[in-house]
C-alpha positions, -999 to +999 in steps of 0.1 A: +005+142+285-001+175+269+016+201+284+001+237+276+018+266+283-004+294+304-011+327+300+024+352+301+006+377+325-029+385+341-039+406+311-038+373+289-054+348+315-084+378+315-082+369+280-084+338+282-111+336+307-135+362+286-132+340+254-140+309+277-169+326+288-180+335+258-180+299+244-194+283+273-192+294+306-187+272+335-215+264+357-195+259+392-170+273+407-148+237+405-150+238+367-136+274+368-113+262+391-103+232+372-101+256+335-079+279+358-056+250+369-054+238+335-038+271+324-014+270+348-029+290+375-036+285+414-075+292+419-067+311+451-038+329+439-059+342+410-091+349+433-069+367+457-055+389+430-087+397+415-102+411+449-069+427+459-077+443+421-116+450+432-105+461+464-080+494+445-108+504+424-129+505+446-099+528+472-098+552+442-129+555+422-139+588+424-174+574+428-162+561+461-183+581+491-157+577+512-137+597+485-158+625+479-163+625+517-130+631+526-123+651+496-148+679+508-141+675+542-105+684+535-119+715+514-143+724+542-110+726+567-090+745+544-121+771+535-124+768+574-088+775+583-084+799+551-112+824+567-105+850+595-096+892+589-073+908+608-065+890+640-083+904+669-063+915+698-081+913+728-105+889+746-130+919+745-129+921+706-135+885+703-171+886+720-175+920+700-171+902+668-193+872+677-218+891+685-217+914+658-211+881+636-243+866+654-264+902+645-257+902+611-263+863+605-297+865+623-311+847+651-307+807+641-273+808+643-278+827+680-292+794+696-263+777+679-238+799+694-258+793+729-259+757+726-221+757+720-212+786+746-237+793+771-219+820+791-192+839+765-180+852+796-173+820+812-154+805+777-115+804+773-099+824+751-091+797+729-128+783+728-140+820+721-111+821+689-122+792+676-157+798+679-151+837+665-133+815+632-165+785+633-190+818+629-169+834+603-170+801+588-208+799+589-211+835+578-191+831+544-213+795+539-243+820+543-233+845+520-221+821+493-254+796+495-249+759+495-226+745+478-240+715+463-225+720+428-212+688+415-188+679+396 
């Protein structure tokens, strides 16, 4: 019998596999399966390599929504966490600023601000900082305009 020696690596068996599709490509997946065998390779081996491939392109294409998506969240958090002037002392000057924030942004983002807190009297001080640092958030997104440059 003739013994032929496969492909060193995956590079060459890719090789091999484009200039046996370029000749004549098999029809079924047995005949690929038997061409693969031939050269010395395990069918599943191969397959499972090729989608474990597939699967890291696909992880790190920067086409990839899930990508971008977590790209600009993490953006979004830092701009988010990045924002705030001098810290405010009191519980009294947090409801100041929010509703100076809440003036100067005009009245949509009031019925926001009620939706979220109904009574700022009622809210902890912890729920009216991090409400004071989601308007000043808001507020910077206002004065900049969207941001739907990209890249």
């Amino acid at each position: 019998m003739d013994k032929r020696k496969g492909p060193e690596d995956y590079e060459d068996l890719v090789n091999a596999l484009a200039d046996l599709f370029d000749e004549v490509g098999p029809e079924t997946p047995e005949e690929v399966d038997m061409i693969l065998v031939e050269a010395g390779y395990d069918p599943d081996e191969v397959a499972e390599h090729m989608n474990a491939i597939a699967r890291q392109a696909m992880l790190n294409s920067p086409l990839s929504w899930r990508k971008r998506a977590q790209k600009e969240l993490q953006e979004e958090r830092a701009r988010l966490e990045g924002l705030g002037g001098p810290p405010v002392k009191g519980r009294l000057e947090i409801v100041a600023a929010i509703q100076e924030l809440i003036r100067r942004m005009g009245g949509e983002h009031h019925e926001l601000v009620r939706a979220h807190f109904r009574n700022l009297e009622q809210a902890t001080d912890d729920d009216l900082a991090s409400l004071l640092r989601e308007l000043e958030y808001l507020a910077d997104r206002q004065q900049d305009g969207p941001s739907d440059s990209k890249e």
